[in-house]
C-alpha positions, 0 to 999 in steps of 0.5 A: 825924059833922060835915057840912062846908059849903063854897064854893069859886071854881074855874077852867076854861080853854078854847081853842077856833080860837086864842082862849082864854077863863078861866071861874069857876065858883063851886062849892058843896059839902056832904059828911059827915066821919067820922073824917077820911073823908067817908062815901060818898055824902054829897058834893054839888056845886053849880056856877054859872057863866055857859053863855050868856056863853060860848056867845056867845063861843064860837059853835061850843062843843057844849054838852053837852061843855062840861058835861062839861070844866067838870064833870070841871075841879070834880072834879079840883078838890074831889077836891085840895082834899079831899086837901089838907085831910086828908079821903080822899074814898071 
């Protein structure tokens, strides 16, 4: 078994009332390899990105959906990275 560590710059575009905006968060993510697959439960992420510049911009963003969008925008991302790389993720 191998831990890979990893940091990667991901992009979420968002448009909100005709304006759009390209936010980079910077992911940090961890996982166990075995055998070309990464063991089930050993995937952690870490993103940072800056809430509080886009919350200023964008005055009637519901935070909690903006978690969301960003989050599910790093999934897709580390789930293609995994793929191109070779790793099948569980």
């Amino acid at each position: 078994m191998i831990w890979v560590v990893d940091k990667k710059v991901v992009r979420h575009l968002i448009e909100r009332n005709r304006q759009m905006a390209e936010l980079p968060i910077r992911v940090s993510f961890e996982f166990a390899l075995e055998e070309g697959a990464v063991l089930d439960g050993t995937l952690t992420l870490k993103t940072l990105y800056n809430k509080t510049a886009v919350c200023r911009h964008f005055p009637d963003i519901d935070e909690t959906a903006l978690e969301d969008e960003v989050q599910a925008t790093v999934e897709r991302a580390i789930d293609e990275h995994l793929a191109l790389s070779g790793y099948s993720r569980p």
